[in-house]
C-alpha positions as YAML, in Angstrom:
chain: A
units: angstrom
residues:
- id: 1
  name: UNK
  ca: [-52.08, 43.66, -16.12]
- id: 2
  name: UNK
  ca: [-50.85, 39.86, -16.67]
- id: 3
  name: UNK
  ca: [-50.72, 39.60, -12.82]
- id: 4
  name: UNK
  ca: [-53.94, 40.51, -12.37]
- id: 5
  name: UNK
  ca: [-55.15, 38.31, -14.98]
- id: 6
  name: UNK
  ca: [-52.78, 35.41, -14.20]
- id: 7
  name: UNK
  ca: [-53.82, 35.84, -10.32]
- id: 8
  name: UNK
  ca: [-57.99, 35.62, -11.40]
- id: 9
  name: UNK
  ca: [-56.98, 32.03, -12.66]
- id: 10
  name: UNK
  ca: [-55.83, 31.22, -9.06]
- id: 11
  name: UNK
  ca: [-59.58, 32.02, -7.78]
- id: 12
  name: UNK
  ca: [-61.31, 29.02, -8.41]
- id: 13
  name: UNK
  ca: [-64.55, 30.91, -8.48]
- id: 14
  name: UNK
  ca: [-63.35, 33.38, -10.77]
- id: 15
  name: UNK
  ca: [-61.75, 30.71, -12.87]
- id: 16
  name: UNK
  ca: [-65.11, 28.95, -13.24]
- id: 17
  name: UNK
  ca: [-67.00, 32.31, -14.38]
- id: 18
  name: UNK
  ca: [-64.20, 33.38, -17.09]
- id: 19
  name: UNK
  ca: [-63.61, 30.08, -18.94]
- id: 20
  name: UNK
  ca: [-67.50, 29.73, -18.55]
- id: 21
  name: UNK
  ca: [-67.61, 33.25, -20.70]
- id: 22
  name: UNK
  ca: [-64.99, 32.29, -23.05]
- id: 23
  name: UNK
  ca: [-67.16, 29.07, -24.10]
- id: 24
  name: UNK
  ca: [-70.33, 30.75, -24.41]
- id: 25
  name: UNK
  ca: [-68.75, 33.72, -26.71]
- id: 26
  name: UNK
  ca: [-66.68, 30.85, -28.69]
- id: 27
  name: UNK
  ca: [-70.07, 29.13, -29.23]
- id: 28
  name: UNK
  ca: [-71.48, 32.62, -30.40]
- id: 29
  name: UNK
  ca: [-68.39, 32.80, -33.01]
- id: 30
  name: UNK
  ca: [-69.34, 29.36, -34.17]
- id: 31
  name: UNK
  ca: [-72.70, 30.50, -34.90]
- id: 32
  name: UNK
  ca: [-71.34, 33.46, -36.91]
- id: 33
  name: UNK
  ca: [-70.07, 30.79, -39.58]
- id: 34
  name: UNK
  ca: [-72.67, 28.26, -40.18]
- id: 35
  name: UNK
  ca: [-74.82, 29.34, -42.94]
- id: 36
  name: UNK
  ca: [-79.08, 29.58, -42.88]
- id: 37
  name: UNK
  ca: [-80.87, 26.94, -44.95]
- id: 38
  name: UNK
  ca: [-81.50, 27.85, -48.45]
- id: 39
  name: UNK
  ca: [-78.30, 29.70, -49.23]
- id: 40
  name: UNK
  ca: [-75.84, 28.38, -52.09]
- id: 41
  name: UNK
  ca: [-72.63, 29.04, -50.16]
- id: 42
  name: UNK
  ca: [-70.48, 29.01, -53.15]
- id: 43
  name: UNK
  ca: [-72.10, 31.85, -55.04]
- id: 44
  name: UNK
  ca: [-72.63, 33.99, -51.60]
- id: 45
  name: UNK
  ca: [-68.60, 33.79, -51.46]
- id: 46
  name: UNK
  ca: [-68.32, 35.09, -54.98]
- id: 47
  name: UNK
  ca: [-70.52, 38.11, -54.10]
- id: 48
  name: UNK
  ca: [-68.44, 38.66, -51.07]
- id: 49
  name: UNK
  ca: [-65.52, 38.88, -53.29]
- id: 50
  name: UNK
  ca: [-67.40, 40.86, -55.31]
- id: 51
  name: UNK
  ca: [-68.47, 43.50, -52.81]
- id: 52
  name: UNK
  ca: [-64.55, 43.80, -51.24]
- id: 53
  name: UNK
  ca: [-64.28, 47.17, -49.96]
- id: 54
  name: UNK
  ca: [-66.98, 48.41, -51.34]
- id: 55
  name: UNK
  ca: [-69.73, 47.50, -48.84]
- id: 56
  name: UNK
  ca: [-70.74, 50.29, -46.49]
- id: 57
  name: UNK
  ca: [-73.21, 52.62, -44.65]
- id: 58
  name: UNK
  ca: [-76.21, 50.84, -42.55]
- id: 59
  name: UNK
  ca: [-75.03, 47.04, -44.03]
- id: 60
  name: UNK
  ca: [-71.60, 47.43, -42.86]
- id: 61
  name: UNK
  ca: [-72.76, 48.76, -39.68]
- id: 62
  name: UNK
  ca: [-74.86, 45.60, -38.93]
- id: 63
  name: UNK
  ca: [-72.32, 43.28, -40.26]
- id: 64
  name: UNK
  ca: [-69.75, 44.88, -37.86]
- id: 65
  name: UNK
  ca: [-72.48, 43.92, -34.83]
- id: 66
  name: UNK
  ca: [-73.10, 40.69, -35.69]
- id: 67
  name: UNK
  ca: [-69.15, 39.81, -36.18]
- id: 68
  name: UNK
  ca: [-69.36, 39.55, -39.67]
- id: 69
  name: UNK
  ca: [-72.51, 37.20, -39.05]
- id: 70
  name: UNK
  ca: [-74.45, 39.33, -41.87]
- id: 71
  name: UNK
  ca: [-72.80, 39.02, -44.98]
- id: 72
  name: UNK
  ca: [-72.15, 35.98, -44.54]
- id: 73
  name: UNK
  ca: [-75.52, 34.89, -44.11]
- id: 74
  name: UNK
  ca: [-75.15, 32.52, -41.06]
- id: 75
  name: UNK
  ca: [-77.85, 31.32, -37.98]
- id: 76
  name: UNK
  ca: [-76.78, 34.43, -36.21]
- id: 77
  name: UNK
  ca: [-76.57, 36.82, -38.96]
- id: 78
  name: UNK
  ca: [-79.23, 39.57, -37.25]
- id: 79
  name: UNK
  ca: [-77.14, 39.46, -34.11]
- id: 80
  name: UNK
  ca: [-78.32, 41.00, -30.74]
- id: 81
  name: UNK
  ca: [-79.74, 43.92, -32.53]
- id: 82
  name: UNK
  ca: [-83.04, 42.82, -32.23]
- id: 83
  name: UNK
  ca: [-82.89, 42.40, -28.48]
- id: 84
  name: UNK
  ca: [-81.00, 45.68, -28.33]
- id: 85
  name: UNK
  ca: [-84.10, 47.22, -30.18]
- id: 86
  name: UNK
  ca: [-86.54, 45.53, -28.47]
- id: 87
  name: UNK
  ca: [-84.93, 46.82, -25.26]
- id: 88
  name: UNK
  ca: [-84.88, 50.71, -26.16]
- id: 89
  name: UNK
  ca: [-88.49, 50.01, -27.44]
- id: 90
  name: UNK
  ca: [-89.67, 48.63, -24.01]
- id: 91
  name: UNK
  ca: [-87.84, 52.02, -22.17]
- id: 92
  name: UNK
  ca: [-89.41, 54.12, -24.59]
- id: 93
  name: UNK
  ca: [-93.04, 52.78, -23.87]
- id: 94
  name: UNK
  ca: [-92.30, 53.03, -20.08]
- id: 95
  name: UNK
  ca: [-93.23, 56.68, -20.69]
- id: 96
  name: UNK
  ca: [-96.59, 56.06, -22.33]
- id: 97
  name: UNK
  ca: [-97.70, 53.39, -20.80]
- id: 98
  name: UNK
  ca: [-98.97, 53.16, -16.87]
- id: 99
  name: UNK
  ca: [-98.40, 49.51, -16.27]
- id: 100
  name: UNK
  ca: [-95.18, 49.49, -17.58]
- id: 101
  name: UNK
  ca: [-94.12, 52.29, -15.42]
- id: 102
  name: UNK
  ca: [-95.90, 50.92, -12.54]
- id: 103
  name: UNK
  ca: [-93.41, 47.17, -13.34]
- id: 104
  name: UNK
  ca: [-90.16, 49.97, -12.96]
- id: 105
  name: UNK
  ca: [-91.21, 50.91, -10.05]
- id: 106
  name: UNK
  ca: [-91.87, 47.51, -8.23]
- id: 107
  name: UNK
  ca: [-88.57, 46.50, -8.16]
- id: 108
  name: UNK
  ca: [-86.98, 43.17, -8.97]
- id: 109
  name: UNK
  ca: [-90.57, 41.54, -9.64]
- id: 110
  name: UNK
  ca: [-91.88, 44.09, -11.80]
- id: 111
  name: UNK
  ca: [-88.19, 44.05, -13.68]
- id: 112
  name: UNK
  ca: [-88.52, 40.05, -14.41]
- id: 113
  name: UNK
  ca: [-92.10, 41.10, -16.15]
- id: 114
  name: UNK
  ca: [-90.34, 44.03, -18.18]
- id: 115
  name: UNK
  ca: [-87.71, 41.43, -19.47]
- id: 116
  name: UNK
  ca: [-90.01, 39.12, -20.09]
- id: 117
  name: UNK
  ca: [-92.05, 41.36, -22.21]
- id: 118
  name: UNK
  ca: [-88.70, 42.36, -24.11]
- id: 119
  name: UNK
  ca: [-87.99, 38.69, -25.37]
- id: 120
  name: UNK
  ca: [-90.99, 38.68, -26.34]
- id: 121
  name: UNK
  ca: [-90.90, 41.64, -28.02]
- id: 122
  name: UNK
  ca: [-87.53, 40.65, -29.57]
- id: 123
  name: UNK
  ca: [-88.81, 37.49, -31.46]
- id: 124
  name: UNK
  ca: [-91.63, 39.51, -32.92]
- id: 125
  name: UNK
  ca: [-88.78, 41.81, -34.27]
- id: 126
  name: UNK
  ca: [-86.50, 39.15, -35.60]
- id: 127
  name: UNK
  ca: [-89.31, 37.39, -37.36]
- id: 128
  name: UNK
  ca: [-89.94, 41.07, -39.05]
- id: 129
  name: UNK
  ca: [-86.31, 41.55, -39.84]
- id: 130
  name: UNK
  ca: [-85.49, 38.36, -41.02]
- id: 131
  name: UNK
  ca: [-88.05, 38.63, -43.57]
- id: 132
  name: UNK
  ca: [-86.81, 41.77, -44.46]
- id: 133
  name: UNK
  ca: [-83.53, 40.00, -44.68]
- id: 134
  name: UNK
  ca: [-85.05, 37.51, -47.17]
- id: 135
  name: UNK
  ca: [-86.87, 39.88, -49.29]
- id: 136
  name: UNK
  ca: [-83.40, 42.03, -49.43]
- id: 137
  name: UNK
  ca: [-81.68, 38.73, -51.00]
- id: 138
  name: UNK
  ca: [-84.52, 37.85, -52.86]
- id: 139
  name: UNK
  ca: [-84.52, 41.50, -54.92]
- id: 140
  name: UNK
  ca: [-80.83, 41.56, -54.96]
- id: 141
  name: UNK
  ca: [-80.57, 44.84, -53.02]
- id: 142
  name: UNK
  ca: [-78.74, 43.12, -49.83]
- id: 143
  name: UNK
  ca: [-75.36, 44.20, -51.49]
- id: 144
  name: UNK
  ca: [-75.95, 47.48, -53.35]
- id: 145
  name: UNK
  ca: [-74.62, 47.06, -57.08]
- id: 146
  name: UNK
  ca: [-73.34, 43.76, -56.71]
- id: 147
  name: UNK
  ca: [-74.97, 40.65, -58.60]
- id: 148
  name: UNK
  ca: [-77.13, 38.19, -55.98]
- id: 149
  name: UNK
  ca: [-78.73, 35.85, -58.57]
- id: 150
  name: UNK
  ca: [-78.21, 32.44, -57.37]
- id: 151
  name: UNK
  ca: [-77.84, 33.34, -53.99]
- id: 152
  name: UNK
  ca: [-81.22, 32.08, -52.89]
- id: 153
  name: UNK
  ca: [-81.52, 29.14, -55.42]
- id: 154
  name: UNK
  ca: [-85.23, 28.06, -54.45]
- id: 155
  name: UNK
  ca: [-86.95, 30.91, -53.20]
- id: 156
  name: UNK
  ca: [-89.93, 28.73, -52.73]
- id: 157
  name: UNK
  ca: [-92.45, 29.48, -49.64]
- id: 158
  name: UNK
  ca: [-91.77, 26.52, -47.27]
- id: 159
  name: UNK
  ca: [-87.90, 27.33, -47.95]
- id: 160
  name: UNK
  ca: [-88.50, 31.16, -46.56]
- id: 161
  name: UNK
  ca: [-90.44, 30.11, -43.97]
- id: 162
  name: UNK
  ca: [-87.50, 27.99, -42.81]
- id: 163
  name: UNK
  ca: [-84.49, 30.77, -43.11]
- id: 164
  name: UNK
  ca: [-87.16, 32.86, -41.31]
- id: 165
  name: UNK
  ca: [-87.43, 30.34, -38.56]
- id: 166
  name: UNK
  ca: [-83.51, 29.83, -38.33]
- id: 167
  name: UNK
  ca: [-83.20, 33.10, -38.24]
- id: 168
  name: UNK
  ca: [-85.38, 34.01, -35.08]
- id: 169
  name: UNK
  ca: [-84.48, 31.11, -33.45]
- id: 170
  name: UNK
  ca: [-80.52, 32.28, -33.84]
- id: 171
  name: UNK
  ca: [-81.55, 35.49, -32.47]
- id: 172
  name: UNK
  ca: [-83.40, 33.67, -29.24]
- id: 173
  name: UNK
  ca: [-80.31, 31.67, -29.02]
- id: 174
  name: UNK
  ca: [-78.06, 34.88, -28.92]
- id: 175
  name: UNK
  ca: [-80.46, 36.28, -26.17]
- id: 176
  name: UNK
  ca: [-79.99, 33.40, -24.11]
- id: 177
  name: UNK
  ca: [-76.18, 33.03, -23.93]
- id: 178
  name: UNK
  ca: [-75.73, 37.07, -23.58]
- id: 179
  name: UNK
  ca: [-77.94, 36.09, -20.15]
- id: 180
  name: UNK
  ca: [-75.93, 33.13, -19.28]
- id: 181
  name: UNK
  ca: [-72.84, 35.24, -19.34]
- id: 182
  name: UNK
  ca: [-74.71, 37.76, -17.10]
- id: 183
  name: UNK
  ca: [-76.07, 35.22, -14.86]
- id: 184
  name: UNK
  ca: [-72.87, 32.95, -14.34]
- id: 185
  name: UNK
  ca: [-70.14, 34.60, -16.19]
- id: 186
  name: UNK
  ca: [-68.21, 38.01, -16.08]
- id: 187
  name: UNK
  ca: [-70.02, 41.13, -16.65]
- id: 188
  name: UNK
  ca: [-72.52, 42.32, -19.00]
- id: 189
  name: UNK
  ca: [-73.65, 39.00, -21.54]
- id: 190
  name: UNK
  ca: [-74.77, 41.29, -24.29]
- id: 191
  name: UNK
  ca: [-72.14, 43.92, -24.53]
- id: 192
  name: UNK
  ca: [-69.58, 41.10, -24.76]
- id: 193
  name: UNK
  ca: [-71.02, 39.44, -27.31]
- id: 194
  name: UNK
  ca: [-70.89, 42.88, -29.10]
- id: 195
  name: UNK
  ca: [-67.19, 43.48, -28.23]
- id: 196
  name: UNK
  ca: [-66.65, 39.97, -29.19]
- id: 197
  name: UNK
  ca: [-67.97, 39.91, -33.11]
- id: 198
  name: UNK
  ca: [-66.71, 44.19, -33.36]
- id: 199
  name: UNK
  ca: [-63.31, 42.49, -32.26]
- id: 200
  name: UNK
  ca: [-63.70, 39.62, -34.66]
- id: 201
  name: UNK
  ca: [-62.81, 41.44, -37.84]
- id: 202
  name: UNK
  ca: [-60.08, 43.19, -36.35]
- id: 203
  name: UNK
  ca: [-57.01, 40.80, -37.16]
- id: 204
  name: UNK
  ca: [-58.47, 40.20, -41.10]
- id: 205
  name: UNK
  ca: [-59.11, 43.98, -41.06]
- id: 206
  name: UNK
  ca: [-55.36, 44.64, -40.12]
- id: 207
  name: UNK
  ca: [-53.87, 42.65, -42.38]
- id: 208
  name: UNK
  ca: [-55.12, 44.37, -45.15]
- id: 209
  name: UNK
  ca: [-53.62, 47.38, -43.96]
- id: 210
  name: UNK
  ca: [-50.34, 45.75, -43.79]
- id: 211
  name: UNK
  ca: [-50.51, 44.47, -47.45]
- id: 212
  name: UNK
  ca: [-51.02, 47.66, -48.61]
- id: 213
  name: UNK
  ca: [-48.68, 49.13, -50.91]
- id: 214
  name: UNK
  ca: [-46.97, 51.62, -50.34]
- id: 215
  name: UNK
  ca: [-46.61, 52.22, -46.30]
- id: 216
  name: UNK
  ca: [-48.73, 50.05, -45.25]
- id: 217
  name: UNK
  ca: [-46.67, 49.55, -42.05]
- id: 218
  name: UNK
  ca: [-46.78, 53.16, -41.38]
- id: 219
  name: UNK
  ca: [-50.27, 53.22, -42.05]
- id: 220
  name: UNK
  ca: [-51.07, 50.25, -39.51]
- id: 221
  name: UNK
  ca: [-48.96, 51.93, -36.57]
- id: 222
  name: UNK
  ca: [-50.74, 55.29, -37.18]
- id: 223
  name: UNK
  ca: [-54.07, 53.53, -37.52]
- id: 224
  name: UNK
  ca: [-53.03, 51.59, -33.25]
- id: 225
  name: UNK
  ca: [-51.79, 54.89, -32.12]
- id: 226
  name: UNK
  ca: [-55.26, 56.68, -33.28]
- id: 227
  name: UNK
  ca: [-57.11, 53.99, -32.11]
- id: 228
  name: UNK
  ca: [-55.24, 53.65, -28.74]
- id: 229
  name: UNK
  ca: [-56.16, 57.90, -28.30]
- id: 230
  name: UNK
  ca: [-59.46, 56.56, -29.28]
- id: 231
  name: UNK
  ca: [-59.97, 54.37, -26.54]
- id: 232
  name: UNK
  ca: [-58.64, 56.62, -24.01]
- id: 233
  name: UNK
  ca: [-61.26, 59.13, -24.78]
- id: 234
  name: UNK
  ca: [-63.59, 57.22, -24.80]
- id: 235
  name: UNK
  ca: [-63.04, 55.65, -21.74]
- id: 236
  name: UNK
  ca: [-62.08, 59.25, -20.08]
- id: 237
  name: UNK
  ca: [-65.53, 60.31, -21.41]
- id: 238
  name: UNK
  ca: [-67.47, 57.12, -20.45]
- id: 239
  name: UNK
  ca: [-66.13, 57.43, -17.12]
- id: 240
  name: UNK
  ca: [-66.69, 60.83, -16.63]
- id: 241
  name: UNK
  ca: [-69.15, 62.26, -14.06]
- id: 242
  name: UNK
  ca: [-70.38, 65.40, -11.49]
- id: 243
  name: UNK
  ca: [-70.99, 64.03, -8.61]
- id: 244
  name: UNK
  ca: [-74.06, 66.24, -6.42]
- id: 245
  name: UNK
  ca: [-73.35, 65.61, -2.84]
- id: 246
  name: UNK
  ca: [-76.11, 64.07, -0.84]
- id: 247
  name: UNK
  ca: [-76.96, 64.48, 3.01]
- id: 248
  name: UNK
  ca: [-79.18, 61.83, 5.07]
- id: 249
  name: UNK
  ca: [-80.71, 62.98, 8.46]
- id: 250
  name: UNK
  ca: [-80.75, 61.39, 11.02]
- id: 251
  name: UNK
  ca: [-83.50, 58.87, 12.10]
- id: 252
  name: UNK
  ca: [-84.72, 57.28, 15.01]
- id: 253
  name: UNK
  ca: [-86.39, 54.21, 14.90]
- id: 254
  name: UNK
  ca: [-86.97, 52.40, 17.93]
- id: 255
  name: UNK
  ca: [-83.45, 51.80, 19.05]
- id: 256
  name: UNK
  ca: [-81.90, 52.16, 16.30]
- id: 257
  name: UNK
  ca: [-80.17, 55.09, 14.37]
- id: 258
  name: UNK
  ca: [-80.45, 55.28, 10.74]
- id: 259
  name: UNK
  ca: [-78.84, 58.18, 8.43]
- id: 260
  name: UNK
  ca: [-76.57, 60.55, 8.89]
- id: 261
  name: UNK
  ca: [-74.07, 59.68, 6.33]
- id: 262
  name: UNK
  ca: [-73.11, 61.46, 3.01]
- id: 263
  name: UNK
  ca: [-73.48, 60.32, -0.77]
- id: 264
  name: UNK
  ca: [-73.48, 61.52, -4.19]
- id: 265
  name: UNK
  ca: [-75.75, 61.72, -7.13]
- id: 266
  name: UNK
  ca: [-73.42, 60.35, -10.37]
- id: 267
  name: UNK
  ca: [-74.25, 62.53, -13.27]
- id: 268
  name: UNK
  ca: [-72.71, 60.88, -16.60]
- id: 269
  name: UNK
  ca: [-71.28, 63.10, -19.43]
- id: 270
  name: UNK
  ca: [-72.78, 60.82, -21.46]
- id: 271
  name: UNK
  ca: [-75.65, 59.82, -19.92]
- id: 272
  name: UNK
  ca: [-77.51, 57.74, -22.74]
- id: 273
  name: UNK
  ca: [-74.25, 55.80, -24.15]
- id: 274
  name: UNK
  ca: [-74.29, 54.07, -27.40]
- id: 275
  name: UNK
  ca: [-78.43, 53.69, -27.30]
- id: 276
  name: UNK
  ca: [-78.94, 56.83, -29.60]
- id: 277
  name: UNK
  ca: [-76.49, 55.69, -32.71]
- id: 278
  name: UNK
  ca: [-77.94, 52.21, -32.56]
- id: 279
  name: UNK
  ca: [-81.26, 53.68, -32.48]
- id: 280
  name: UNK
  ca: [-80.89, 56.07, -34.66]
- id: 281
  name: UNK
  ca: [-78.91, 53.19, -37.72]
- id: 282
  name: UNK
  ca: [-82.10, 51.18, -37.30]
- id: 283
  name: UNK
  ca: [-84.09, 53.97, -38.12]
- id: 284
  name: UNK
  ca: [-82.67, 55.01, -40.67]
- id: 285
  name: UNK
  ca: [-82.46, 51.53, -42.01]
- id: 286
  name: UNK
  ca: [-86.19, 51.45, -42.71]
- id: 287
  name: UNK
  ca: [-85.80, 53.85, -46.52]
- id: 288
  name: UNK
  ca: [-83.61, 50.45, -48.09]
- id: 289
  name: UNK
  ca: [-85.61, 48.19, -46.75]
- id: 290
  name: UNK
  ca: [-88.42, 49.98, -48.43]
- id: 291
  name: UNK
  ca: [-87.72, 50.66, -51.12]
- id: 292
  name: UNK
  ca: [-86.57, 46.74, -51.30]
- id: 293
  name: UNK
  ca: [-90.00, 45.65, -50.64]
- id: 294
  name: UNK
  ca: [-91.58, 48.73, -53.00]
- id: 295
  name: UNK
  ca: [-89.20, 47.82, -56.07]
- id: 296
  name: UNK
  ca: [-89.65, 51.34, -57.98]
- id: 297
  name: UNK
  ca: [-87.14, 52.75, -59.87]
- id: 298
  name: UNK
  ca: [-87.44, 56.15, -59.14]
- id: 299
  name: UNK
  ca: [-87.73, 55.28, -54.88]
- id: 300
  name: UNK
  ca: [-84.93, 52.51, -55.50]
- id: 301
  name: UNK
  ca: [-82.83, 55.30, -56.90]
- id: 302
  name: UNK
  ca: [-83.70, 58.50, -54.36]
- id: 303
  name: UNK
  ca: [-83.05, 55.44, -51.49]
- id: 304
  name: UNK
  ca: [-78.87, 54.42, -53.20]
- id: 305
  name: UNK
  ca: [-78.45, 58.13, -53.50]
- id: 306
  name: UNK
  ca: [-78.83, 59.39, -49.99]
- id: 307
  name: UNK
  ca: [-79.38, 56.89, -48.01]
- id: 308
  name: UNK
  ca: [-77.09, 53.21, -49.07]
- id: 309
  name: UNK
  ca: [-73.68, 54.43, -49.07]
- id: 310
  name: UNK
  ca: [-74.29, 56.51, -45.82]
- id: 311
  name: UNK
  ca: [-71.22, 58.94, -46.82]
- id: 312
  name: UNK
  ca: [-74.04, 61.77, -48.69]
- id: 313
  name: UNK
  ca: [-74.19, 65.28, -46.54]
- id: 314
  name: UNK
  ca: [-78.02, 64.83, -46.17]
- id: 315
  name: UNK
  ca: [-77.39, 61.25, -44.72]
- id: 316
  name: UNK
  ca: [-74.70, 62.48, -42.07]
- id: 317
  name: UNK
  ca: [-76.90, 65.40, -41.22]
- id: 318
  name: UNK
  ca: [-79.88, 63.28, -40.27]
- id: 319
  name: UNK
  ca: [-78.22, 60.78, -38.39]
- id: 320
  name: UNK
  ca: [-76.61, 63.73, -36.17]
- id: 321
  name: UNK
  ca: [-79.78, 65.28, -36.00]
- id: 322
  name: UNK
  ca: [-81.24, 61.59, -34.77]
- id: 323
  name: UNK
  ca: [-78.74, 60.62, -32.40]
- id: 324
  name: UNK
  ca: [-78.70, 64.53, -30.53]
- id: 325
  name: UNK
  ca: [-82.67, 64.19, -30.77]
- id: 326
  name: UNK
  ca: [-82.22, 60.39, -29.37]
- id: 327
  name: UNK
  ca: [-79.46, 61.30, -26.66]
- id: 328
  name: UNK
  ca: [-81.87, 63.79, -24.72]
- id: 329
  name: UNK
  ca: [-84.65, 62.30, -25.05]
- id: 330
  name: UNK
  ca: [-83.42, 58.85, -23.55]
- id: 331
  name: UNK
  ca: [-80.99, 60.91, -20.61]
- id: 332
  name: UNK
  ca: [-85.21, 62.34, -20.00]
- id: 333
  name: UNK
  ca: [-86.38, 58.96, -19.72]
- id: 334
  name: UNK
  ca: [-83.38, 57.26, -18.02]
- id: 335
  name: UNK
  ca: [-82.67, 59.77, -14.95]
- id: 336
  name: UNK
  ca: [-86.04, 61.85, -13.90]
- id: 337
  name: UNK
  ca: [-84.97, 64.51, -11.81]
- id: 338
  name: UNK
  ca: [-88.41, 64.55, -9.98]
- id: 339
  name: UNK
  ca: [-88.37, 60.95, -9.40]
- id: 340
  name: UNK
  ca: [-84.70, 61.34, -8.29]
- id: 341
  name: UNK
  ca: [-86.26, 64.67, -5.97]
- id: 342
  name: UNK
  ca: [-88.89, 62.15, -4.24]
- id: 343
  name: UNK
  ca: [-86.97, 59.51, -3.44]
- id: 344
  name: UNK
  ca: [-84.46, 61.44, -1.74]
- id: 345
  name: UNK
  ca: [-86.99, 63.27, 0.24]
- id: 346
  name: UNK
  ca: [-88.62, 59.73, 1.45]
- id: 347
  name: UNK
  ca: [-85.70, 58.70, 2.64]
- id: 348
  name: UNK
  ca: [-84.78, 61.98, 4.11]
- id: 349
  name: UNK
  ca: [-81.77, 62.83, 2.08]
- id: 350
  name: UNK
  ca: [-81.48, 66.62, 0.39]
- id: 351
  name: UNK
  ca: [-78.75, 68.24, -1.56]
- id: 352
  name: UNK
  ca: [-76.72, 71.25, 1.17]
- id: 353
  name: UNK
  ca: [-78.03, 74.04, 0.59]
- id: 354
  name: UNK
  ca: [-80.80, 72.98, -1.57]
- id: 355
  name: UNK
  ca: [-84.31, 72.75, -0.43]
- id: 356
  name: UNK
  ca: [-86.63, 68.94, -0.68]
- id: 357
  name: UNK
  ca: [-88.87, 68.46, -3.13]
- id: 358
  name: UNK
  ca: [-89.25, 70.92, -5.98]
- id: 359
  name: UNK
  ca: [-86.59, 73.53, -5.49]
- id: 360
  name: UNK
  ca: [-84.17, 69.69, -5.65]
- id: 361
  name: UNK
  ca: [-85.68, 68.57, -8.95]
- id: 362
  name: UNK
  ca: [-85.02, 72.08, -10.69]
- id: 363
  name: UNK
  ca: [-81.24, 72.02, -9.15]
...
């Protein structure tokens, strides 16, 4: 593995592309620590202290994709969820709307006006959830059962307006470098970036382990050896596939021969990836950030009982039910077997043993 990596570095070309990445996710860890205007930074370290361990459910879950980015209040603290978002959003709507579906289908110039439409789409979300953001700080909810009164020492309306505007702009920032990276770096921009803040808290997350008293070394070599198994299933899952076997005829045109070769179909496992639990935390997001903006008792209490901590049975039962619900229905939207079933019978390809058309798309 150090071969391979020490031999990239002799590629100039390669070179150039991975020190390119590292600079633009180094920038995007810089961002992660630079508070918003507004914010006393003092008193939002006490509340961190404060909160510890204790923060969880949907808050630690966007903290933990915005590389710690949300609690501590910073430019980038909503992270590359809203362009995640806006992105599932924009699939979804390719089902109900005809123009949209007409842009899939016209190729690379019909994709440039879908992602167009997404950053679009993806401002108009942060501005929405950075407010939310502000009115969470404002009530003192951000942190459940921890003390926020200072935090936000003028919460006047030219002062929201700003942390509302730095904010969205972060967000638009984030959305360009995760492009960069996919335009001149190595791989996918925005699932680095994602990798890069989850990866963040890792080293501060195992030293605590290693403090801990007693067997805390025991614990911490347990916790790499599950997490190791961890990856390899996930990987063995990601990867996995049935592959239906595909047959071209063969075509004359003019002088030339075209078809006559064989290819597969690639059927994932898991088909729909992580789209399902991201969608399926932001919905389930929506009850605290209601009852933040409602400010009743009684909903402010139903909403910390089920919904804050994210550990109550009804909780976990919903967001299986949501991301099973959310898995199917976005495999149905992202592979269409009779879409799949046309194109192979335009270009003259069928499945042995397996009729065109129809008989294809229910096989």
């Amino acid at each position: 593995m150090l071969r391979a990596f020490t031999n990239a570095f002799k590629i100039p070309d390669l070179r150039g592309k991975i020190l390119f990445t590292l600079a633009i996710i180094a920038v995007y860890r810089l961002g992660a620590f630079i508070p918003i205007p507004g914010v006393d930074f003092a008193v939002l370290q006490d509340v961190l202290r404060q909160a510890g361990e204790n923060s969880g459910g949907i808050q630690a879950l966007l903290n933990m994709f915005s590389g710690g980015a949300f609690a501590q209040l910073a430019v980038f603290a909503l992270g590359i969820m809203p362009y995640i978002t806006s992105s599932i959003i924009m699939q979804l709507l390719t089902v109900v709307i005809p123009k949209l579906e007409e842009w899939q289908k016209e190729g690379e110039t019909g994709t440039k006006k879908i992602t167009q439409w997404t950053r679009y789409l993806t401002v108009v979300l942060a501005i929405l959830q950075s407010t939310a953001l502000i009115v969470l700080i404002e009530s003192g909810n951000l942190q459940p059962g921890i003390d926020m009164t200072g935090v936000l020492p003028d919460p006047s309306i030219p002062i929201k307006a700003l942390m509302i505007l730095t904010l969205t702009a972060g967000t638009a920032f984030i959305m360009w470098l995760g492009e960069l990276i996919t335009q001149r770096g190595i791989g996918n921009g925005m699932s680095l970036m994602i990798f890069a803040g989850i990866v963040a808290s890792l080293p501060s997350q195992g030293a605590a382990i290693l403090r801990r008293e007693p067997g805390g070394e025991m614990l911490f070599v347990a916790m790499c050896l599950v997490s190791l198994l961890l990856i390899v299933g996930v990987v063995f899952v990601e990867q996995g596939q049935r592959r239906i076997p595909v047959q071209y005829a063969k075509r004359q045109v003019g002088r030339r021969t075209y078809g006559g070769t064989s290819t597969y179909i690639p059927l994932k496992v898991n088909q729909s990836g992580v789209i399902p639990i991201i969608f399926a935390s932001s919905l389930l997001y929506l009850p605290t950030l209601g009852a933040s903006i409602i400010n009743r008792p009684s909903v402010t209490a139903f909403v910390q009982r089920y919904f804050e901590t994210g550990t109550h049975p009804a909780y976990v039962a919903l967001f299986f039910a949501l991301v099973v619900f959310f898995a199917y229905f976005y495999t149905s939207i992202t592979f269409n077997p009779i879409d799949v079933a046309d194109n192979m019978k335009k270009y003259g390809g069928f499945i042995p043993g397996i009729r065109p058309g129809r008989p294809t798309a229910e096989y």
